[in-house]
N, C-alpha and C positions, 0 to 999 in steps of 0.2 A: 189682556192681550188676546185675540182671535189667534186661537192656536193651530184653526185649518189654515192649512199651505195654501198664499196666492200664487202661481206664478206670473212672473215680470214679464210682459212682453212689448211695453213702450218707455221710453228713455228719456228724458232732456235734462242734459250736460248743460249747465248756467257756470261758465268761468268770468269772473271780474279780472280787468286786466288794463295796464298800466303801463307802457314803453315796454314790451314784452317781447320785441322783433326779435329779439335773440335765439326763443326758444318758443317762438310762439308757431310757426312752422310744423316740427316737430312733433309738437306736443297735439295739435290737431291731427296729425296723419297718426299718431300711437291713437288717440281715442277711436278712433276709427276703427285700428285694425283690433282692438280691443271688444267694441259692438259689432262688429261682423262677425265675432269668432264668437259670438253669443247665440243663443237663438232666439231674436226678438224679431217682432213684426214692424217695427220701426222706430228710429233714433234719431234725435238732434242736438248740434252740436252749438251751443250760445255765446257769443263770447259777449260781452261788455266790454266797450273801451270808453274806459273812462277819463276821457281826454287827452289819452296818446299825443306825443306831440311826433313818434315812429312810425314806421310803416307797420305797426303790430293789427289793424283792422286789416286793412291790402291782403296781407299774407295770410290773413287767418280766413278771411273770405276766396282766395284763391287756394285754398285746400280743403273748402268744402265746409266752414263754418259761418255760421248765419251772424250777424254782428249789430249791436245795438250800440250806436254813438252819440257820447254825453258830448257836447262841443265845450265843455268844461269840468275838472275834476270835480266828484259829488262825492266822492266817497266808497270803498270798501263793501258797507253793507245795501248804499243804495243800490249801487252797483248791481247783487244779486238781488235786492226787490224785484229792478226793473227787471232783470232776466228770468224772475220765475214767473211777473206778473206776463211777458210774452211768451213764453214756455205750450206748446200743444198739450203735453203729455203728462197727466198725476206725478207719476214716480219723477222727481229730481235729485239729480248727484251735482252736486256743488264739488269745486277742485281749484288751484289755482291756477293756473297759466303761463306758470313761470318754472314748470317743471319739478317741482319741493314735493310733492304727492304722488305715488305710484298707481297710474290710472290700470296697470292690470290688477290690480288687486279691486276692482269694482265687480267681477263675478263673485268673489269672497263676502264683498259687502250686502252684495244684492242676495245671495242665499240667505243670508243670516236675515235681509229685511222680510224676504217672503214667508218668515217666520209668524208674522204677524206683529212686530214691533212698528211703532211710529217713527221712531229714527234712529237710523244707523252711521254710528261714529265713526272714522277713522282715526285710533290713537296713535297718535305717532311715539313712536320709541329710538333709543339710542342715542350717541354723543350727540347726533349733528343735530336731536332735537332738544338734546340738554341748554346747550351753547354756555353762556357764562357763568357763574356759579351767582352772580347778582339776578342776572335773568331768571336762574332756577331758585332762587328765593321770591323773585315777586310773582312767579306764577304758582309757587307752592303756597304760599299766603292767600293769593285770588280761589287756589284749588279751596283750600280749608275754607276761607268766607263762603262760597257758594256751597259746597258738601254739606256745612254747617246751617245754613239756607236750607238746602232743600231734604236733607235729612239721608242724604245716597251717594252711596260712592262715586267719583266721576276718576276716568283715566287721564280724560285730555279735555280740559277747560274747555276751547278754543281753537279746537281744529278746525280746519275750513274744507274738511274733505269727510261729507257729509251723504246719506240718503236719507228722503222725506215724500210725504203726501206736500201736492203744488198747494191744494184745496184747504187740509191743514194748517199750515206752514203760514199762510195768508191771514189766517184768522187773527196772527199774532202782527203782523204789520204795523200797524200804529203804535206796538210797544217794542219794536226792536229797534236801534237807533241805525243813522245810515253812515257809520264809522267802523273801525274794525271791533269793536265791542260787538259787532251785529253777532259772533257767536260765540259768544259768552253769554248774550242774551238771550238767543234762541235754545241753549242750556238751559236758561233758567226758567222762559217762559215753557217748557217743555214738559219740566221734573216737578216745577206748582201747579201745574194743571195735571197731575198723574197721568201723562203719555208714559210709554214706554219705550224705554232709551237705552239701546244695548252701545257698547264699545268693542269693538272690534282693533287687536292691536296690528 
């Protein structure tokens, strides 16, 4: 790990998203007021619609986010290929779009990445990330397969609420698939190639 401090000061938010008019509104004006309150030289905001059949691109482009349309669903992980492969800016924060992720907690994330870490987790914690007790058995099993894999502790298999090098991140493209496995795989392709991978809960 490069233990001298970079400091962050370009952004790009790559959200995949799927019939998301609900919250999708919202959820662009918080990112917002979340990178203003930062001190960056400049931010963008990605959405991927992955073939919405809602007004989820409309709304999210009239609140100031830039919008990439599949005219048919592709997938989860292609989703954010394509948005990092558009993306201006190195540093990428991956999040959903549907609200399930706490976009103020992206200053927390972002300290800890100008650490000099390759990527920076958001582990999710609590009931609402437990959910069923079948649920918390096959991702406790998925957790142990990969740990036992890669030889290191991991908090959260599979969260989608992520920071990364764009430059990085690419390199692994042909091995991540373009489903929601894409981060489970980017776990795995991360910790075999001895990046460094902090979890942040």
């Amino acid at each position: 790990m490069n233990t001298q401090k970079q400091k962050i000061l370009f952004i790009s938010l790559v959200m995949p998203c799927l019939n998301e008019e609900e919250a999708i509104a919202e959820i662009v004006q918080k990112a917002r007021l979340v990178f203003d309150s930062m001190d960056l030289k400049d931010y963008e905001i990605i959405l991927v619609d992955d073939g919405s059949i809602d007004r989820s691109a409309e709304l999210a482009l009239s609140n100031g986010a830039q919008v990439i349309r599949h005219p048919h669903t592709a997938g989860y992980g292609k989703s954010i290929k394509d948005g990092i492969s558009q993306a201006k800016h190195d540093t990428i924060v991956i999040s959903d779009a549907d609200g399930t992720y706490p976009l103020e907690e992206i200053p927390k994330l972002i300290k800890e990445y100008e650490k000099g870490f390759d990527m920076i987790v958001g582990a999710r914690m609590g009931r609402q990330y437990d959910g069923s007790r079948f649920k918390i058995f096959l991702r406790y099993m998925l957790q142990c397969l990969v740990e036992f894999t890669t030889g290191r502790s991991i908090l959260d298999i599979n969260s989608g609420f992520r920071i990364f090098s764009r430059k990085v991140s690419m390199q692994f493209f042909d091995r991540l698939c373009d489903t929601f496995s894409f981060s489970t795989g980017m776990t795995l392709a991360y910790m075999m190639t001895v990046k460094y991978v902090a979890h942040v809960p």
